[in-house]
PLY file of the C-alpha trace (Angstrom):
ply
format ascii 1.0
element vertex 508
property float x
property float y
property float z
element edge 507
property int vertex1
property int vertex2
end_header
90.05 85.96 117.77
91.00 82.23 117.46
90.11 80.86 113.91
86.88 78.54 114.33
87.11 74.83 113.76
85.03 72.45 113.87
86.25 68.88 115.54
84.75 66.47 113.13
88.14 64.40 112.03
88.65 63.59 107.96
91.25 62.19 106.60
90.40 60.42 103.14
93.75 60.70 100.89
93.10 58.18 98.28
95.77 55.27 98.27
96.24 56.49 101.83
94.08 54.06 103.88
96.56 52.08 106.00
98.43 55.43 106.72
94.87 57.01 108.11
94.30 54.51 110.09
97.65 55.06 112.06
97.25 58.79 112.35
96.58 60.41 115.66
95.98 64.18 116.86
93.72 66.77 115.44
92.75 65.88 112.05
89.79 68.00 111.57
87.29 69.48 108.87
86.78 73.01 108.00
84.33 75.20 110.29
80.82 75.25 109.53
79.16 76.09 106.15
77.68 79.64 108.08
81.52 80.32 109.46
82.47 79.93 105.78
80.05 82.74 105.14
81.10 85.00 107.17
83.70 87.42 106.08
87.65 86.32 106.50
88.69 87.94 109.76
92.35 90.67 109.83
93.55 89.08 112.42
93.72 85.18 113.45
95.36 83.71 116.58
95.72 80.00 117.33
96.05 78.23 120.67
99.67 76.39 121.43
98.67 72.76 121.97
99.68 71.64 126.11
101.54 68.98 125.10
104.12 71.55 123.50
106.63 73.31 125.38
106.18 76.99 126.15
108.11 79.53 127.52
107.61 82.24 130.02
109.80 85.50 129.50
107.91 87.58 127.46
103.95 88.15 127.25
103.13 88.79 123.93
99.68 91.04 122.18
98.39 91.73 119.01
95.27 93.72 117.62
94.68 95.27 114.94
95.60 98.83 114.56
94.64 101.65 115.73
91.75 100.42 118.43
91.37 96.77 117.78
90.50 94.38 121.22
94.17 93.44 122.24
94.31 89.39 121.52
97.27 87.36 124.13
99.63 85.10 121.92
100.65 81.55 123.18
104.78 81.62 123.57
106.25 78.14 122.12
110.13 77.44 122.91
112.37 76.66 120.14
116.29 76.22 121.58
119.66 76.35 119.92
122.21 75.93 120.47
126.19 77.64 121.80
129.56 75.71 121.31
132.04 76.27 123.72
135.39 77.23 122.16
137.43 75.59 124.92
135.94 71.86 125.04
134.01 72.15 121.88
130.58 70.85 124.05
127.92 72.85 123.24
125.18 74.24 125.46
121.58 74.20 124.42
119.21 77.74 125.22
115.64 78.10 125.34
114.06 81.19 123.50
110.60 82.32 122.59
108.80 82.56 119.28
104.45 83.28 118.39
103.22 83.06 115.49
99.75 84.53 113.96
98.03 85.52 110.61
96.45 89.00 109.84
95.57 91.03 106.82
95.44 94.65 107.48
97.42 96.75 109.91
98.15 95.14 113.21
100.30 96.34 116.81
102.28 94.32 117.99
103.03 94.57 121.89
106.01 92.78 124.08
106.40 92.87 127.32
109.57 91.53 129.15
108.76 89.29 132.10
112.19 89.09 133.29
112.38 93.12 133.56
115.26 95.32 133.50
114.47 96.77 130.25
117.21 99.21 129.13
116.67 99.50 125.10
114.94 96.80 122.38
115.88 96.36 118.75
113.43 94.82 116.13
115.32 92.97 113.55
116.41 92.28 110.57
117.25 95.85 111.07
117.00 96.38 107.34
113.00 96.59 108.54
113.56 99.85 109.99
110.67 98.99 112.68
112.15 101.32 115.69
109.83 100.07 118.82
108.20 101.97 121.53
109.89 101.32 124.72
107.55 102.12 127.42
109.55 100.43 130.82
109.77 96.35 129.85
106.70 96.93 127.20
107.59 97.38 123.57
105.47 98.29 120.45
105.44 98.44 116.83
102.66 98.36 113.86
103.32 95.95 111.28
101.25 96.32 107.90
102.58 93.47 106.24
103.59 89.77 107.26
106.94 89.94 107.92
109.49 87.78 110.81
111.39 89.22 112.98
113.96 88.76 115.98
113.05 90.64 119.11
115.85 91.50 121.47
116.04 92.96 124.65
119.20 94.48 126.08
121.30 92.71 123.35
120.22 89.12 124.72
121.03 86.22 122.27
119.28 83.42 123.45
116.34 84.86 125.77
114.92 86.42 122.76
111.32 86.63 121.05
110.90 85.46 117.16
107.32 86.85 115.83
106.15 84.92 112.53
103.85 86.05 110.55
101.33 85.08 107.69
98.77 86.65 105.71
95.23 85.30 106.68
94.69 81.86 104.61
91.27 83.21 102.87
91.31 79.34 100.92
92.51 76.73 102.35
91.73 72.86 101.62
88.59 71.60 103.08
89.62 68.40 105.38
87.60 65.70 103.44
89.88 66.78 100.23
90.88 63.46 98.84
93.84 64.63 97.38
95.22 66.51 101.10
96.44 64.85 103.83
94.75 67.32 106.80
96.10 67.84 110.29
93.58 70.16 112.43
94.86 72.39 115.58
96.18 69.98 117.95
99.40 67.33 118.16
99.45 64.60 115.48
101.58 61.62 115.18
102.08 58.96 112.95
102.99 55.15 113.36
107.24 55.40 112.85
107.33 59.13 113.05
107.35 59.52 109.55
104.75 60.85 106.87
105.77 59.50 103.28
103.25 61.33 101.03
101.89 60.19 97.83
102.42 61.40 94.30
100.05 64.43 93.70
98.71 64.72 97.20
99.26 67.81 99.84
99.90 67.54 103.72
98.18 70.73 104.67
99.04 71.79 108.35
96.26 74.41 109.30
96.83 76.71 111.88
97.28 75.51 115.68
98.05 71.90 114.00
101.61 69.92 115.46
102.92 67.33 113.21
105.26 65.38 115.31
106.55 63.49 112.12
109.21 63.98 109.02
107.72 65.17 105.96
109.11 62.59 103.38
108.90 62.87 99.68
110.34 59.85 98.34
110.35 59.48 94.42
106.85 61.30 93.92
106.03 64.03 91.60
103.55 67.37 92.06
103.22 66.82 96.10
103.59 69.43 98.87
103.12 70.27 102.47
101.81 73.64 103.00
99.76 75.58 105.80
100.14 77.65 109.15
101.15 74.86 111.27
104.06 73.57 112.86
106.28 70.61 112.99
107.42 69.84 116.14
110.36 67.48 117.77
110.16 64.96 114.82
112.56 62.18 115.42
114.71 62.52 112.35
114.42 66.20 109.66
111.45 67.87 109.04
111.03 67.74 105.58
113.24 64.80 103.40
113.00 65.05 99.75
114.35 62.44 97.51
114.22 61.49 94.10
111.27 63.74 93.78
110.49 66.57 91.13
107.80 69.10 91.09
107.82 69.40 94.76
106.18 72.45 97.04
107.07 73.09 100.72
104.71 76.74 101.85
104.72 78.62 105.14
105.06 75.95 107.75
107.29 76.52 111.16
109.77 73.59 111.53
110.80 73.72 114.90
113.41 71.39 117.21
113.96 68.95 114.85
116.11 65.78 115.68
118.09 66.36 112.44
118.06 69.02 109.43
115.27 71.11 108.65
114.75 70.31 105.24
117.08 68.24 103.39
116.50 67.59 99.92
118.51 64.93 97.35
118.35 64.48 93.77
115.16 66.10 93.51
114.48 68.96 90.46
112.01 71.41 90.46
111.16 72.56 94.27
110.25 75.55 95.48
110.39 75.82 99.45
108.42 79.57 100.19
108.45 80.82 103.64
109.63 77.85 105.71
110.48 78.82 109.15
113.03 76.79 110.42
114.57 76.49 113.91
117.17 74.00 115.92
119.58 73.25 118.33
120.72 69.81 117.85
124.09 68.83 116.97
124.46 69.02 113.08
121.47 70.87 113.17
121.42 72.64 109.76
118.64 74.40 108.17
117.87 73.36 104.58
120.99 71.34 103.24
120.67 70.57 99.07
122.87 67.64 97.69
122.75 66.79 93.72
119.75 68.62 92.87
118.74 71.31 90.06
115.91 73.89 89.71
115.39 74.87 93.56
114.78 78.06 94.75
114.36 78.82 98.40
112.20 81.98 99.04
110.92 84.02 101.91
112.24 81.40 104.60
113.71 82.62 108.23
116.47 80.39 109.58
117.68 80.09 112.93
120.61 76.85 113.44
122.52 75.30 115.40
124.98 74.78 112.21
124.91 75.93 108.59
121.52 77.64 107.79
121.57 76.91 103.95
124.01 74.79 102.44
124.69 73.26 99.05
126.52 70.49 98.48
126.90 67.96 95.45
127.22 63.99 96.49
127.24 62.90 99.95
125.66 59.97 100.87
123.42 58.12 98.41
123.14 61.09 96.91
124.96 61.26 93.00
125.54 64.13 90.33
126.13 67.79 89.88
124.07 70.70 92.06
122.94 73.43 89.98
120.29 76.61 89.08
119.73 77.27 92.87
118.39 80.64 94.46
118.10 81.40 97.81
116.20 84.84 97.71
114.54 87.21 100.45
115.80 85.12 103.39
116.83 86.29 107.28
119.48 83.64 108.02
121.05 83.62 111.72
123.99 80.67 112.41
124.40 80.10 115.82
126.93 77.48 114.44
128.61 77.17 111.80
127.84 79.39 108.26
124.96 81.22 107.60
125.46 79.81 103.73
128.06 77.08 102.72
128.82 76.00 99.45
130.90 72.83 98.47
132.37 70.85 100.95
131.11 67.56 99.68
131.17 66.13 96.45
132.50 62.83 94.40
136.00 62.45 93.98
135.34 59.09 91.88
133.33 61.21 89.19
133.94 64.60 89.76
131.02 66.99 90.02
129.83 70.74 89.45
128.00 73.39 91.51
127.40 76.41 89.45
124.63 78.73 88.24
124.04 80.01 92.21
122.59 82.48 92.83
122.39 83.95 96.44
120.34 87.74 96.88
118.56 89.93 98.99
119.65 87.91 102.31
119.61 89.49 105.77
122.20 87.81 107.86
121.47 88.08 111.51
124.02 86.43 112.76
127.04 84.15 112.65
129.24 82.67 115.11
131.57 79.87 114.63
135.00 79.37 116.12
136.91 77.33 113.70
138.94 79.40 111.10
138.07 76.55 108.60
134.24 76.89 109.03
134.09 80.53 109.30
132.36 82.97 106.28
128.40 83.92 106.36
128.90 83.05 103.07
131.56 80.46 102.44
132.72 78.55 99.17
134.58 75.81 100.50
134.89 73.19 97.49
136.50 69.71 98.61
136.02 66.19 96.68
136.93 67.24 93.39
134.07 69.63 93.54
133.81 72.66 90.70
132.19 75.66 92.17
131.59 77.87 88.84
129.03 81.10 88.04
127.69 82.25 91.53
125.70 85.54 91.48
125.61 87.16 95.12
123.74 89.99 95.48
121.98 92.60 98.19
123.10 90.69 100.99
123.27 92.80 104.51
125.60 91.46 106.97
124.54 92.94 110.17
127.43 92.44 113.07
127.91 88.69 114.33
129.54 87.39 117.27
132.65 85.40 115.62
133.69 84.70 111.93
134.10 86.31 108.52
132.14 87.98 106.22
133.13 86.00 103.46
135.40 82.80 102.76
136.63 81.21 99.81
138.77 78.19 99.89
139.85 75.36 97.60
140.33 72.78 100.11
141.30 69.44 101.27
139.22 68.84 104.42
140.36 65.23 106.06
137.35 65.22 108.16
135.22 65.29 105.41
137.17 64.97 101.72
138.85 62.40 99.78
140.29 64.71 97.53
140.83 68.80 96.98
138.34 70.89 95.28
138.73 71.76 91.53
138.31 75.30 91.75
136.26 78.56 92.21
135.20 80.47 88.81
133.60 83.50 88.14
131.80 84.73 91.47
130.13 88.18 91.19
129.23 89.93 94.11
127.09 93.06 94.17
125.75 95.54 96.93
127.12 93.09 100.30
127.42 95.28 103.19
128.78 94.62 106.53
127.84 96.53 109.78
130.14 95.74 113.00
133.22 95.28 114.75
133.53 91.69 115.25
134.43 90.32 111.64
137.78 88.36 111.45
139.73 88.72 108.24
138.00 87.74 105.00
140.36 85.05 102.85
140.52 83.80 99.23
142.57 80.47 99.33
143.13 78.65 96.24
145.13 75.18 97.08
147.71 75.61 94.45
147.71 76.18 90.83
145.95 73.60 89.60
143.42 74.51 92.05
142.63 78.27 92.14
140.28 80.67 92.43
139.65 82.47 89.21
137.58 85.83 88.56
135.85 87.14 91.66
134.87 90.53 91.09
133.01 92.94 93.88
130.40 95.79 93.12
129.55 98.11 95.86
131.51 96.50 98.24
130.49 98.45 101.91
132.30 97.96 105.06
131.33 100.21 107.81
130.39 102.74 105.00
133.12 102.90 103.22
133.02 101.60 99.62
135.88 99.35 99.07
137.43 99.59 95.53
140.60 99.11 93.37
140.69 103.06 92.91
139.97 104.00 96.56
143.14 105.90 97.57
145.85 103.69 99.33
149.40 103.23 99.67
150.86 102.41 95.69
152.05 98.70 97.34
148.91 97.98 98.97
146.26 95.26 97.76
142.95 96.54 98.29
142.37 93.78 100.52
144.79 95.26 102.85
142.33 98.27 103.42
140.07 96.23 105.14
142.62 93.69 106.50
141.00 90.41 104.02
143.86 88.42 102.75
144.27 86.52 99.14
146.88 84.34 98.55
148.93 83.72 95.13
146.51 81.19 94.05
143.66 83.72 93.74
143.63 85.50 89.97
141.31 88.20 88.33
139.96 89.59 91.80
138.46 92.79 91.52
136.47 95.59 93.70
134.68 97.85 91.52
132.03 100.93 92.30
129.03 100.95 90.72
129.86 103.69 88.54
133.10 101.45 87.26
131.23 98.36 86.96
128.53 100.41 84.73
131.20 101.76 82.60
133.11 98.72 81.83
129.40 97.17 80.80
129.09 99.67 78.17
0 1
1 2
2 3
3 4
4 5
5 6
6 7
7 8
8 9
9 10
10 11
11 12
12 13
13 14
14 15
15 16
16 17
17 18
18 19
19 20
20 21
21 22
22 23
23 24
24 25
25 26
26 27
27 28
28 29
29 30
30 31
31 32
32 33
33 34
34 35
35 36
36 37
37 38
38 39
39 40
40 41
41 42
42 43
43 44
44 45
45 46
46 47
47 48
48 49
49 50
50 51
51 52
52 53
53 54
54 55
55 56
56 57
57 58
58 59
59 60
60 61
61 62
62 63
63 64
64 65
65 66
66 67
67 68
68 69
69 70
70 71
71 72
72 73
73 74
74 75
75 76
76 77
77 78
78 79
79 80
80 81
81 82
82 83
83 84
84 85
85 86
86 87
87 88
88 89
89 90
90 91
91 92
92 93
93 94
94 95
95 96
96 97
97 98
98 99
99 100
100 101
101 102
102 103
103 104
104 105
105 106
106 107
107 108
108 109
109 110
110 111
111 112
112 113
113 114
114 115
115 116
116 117
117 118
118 119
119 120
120 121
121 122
122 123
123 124
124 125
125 126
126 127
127 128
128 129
129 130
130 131
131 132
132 133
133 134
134 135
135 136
136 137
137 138
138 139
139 140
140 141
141 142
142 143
143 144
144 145
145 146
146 147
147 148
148 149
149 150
150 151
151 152
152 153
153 154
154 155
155 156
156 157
157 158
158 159
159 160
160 161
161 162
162 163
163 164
164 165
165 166
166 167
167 168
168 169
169 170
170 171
171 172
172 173
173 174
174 175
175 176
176 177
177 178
178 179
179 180
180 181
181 182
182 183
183 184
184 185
185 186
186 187
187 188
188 189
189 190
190 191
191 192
192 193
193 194
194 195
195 196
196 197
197 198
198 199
199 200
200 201
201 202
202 203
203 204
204 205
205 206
206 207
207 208
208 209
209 210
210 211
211 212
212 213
213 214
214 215
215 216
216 217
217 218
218 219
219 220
220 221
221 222
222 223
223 224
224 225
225 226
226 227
227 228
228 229
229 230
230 231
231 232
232 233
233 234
234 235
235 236
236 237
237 238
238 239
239 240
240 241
241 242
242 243
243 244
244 245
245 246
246 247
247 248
248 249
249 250
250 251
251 252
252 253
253 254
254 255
255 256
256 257
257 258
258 259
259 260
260 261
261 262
262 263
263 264
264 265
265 266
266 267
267 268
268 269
269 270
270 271
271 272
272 273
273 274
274 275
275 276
276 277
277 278
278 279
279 280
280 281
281 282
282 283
283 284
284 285
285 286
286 287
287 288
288 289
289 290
290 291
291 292
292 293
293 294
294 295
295 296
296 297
297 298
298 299
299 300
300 301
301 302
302 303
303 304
304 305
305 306
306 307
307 308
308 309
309 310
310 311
311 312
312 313
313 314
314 315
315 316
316 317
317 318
318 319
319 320
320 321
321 322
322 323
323 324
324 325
325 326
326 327
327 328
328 329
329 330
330 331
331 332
332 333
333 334
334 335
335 336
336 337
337 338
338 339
339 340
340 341
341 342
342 343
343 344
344 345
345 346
346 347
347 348
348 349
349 350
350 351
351 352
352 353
353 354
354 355
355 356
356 357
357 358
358 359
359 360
360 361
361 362
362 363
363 364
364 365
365 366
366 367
367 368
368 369
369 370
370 371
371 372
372 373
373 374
374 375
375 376
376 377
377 378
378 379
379 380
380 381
381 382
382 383
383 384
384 385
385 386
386 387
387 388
388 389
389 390
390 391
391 392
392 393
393 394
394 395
395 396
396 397
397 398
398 399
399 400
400 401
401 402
402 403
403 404
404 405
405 406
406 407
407 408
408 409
409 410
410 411
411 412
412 413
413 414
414 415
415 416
416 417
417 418
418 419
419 420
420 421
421 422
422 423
423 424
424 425
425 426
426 427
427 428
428 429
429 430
430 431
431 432
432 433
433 434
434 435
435 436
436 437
437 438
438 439
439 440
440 441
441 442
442 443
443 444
444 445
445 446
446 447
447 448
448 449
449 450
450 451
451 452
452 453
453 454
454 455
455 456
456 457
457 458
458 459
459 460
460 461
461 462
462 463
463 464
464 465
465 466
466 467
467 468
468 469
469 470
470 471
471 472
472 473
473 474
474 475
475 476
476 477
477 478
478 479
479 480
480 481
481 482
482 483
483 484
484 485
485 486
486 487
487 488
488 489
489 490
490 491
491 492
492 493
493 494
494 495
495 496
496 497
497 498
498 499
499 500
500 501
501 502
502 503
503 504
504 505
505 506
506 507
């Protein structure tokens, strides 16, 4: 059932007059008081707006389970994007993704338009959601929001993403003064940009299209939350400067014209369950410059170049990056890292990244061609830049097309530094596994010995199974690095692979 609104339009944000009068689309009120009554449905669909692109390989179901009245989901087309390795040009796919809200037990059901089913996989595949294959038709129950990656016969691009959110039993009513409302349907606003107010909320219901960056500029205890989407905005989706206190909840960012979510100087944001897809060039997912207190929870990325990356200066942006977590996130790099951590920084006034913290991540995928840009998690500190006290933990590398699992490097990056990195101190990483066959060498590169890379320790360290450790048996002149072909040069000190057990023990 499609969730029932009403199409009187409301939009009273106070201080906000001039920008109502420029909005367009569906800005619309709540449903009526006797739909308010009536108890919250399990399941809610919501109708793709024509003016947004769809796509046509899969047809796409969802009741709720066991016996439900089978519901047909609108297919949107989100695109990223493939470099070629000869030319360096890259070429842009189409792919599918739905998106609905439910709160009880619901079956999900694909079917592959294109036939020639031979097997599916539902990912991450830490999920452990093994589908149905009944000829090009595929099920599986779900019994709590989660958002997965859909494949059929290993295809990359011609893929499904299914997002999912828990039934909104409270959201704003439209004539909130203190929300900014967009209704199902395509809105717009005059310059393509939404600059919200101090203490105000854009809420994007369900079925709404925000063509328009998000910008918090200098504002304190504002958000954007909601089931809705924002669609082919001209610049990022979100921008957050100067700002502190900031919220960004459950909204689908999709085919932006730059970054998903940027944010710069800002302190204190949480961004929970952003959904984030793109295939323009330089088309990160949420990149973090000189900013403190952030955590980034929940969110899926799919990019077209690093999914999450933290950086110090760049731009107008001044002063040191630090107490960031990145928790419970699928990331998938079609370019470029997964995570990246350092490259830019101040070599004027030297600045620190430290107290990072990086844990329970499933990494879908990474493929990048460049030795220098390779790692699905890479510390890569140029510009003077201190990377110091990063916690990595939980993180399942399932097999990617082209890079490394991991990459540390003190560097000196003409393209994009003035100056080498300081260093890389005290890195713990616990429980990171790695699934595959395509992984090039891992490689710990300080730049000399002023510029090292200083106490890196592993726990639980899996590769194909095997726990990799300092006491695992090997030749007597072998580095354990060798057993698994990573490399560290003689600039790297105090690295160690430990088992559990040993870790525990030397805790004691």
């Amino acid at each position: 059932m499609n969730a029932p609104f009403s199409r009187r339009t409301a939009l009273q944000a106070a201080g906000a007059t001039a920008l109502a009068a420029g909005l367009s689309g569906a800005l619309t009120a709540t449903a009526a008081q006797a739909a308010d009554r009536a108890p919250a449905p399990g399941l809610v669909t919501y109708p793709r707006p024509a003016a947004v692109p769809a796509n046509t390989s899969f047809q796409v179901r969802v009741r709720t389970a066991p016996d439900g009245d089978w519901q047909t989901l609108d297919v949107y087309r989100p695109q990223f994007e493939e470099i070629n390795p000869a030319t360096g040009s890259g070429k842009v796919y189409s792919s599918s993704l739905v998106y609905f809200d439910f709160q009880c037990s619901v079956e999900v059901e694909v079917t592959y338009l294109k036939g020639g089913t031979a097997k599916a996989r539902v990912r991450p595949d830490s999920y452990g959601i093994k589908p149905e294959l009944l000829g090009d038709t595929l099920r599986f129950t779900l019994d709590e929001p989660k958002d997965l990656v859909v494949q059929i016969n290993d295809e990359i691009f011609d893929c499904l993403h299914v997002v999912t959110n828990r039934v909104d039993h409270h959201p704003p009513a439209a004539d909130d003064p203190d929300v900014i409302y967009f209704g199902p349907g395509v809105g717009t606003v005059p310059g393509g940009t939404l600059t919200v107010p101090s203490g105000k909320t854009v809420y994007l219901a369900g079925g709404a299209v925000l063509k328009a960056t998000v910008h918090f500029k200098d504002v304190q205890k504002a958000a954007l939350k909601g089931h809705g989407m924002i669609w082919a905005s001209p610049g990022g989706g979100v921008l957050c400067e100067g700002s502190e206190n900031i919220r960004v909840e459950d909204v689908i960012i999709m085919n932006p014209g730059g970054y998903i979510t940027t944010l710069g100087e800002a302190r204190n944001v949480r961004i929970k369950k952003v959904r984030g897809f793109s295939s323009r060039g330089n088309g990160d997912g949420i990149d973090i410059f000189s900013s403190s207190d952030v955590v980034l929870d929940g969110c899926f990325l799919r990019n077209s170049d690093d999914c999450v990356a933290l950086y110090a200066h760049r731009w107008d942006y001044y002063g040191d990056t630090r107490d960031i977590t990145v928790q419970n996130c699928s990331l998938w790099a079609d370019v470029a890292h997964p995570v990246n951590i350092g490259t830019h920084g101040n070599t004027d006034a030297p600045e620190v990244l430290e107290n990072l913290v990086i844990r329970n991540i499933d990494i879908l995928d990474h493929r990048e061609p460049q030795m220098n840009y390779q790692g699905c998690i890479a510390l890569n500190p140029g510009d003077s830049n201190l990377i110091k006290n990063v916690r990595i933990e939980d993180v399942r590398i399932e097999d990617f097309r082209w890079g490394q699992v991991i990459y540390m490097k003190v560097t000196f990056n003409p393209k994009y530094n003035t100056s080498v990195g300081r260093g890389i101190q005290d890195v713990y990483v616990k429980n990171l596994s790695y699934i595959g066959t395509h992984a090039n060498p891992s490689l710990f590169l300080g730049y000399d010995a002023e510029h090292g890379i200083d106490n890196v320790t592993f726990e639980n360290l899996v590769i194909n199974g095997v726990v990799v450790a300092d006491s695992m048996k090997k030749p007597s002149w072998y580095h354990t690095t060798d057993e698994i072909q990573w490399f560290s040069n003689e600039h790297v000190t105090n690295l160690r692979f430990l088992t559990t057990a040993e870790a525990e023990a030397a805790a004691q």
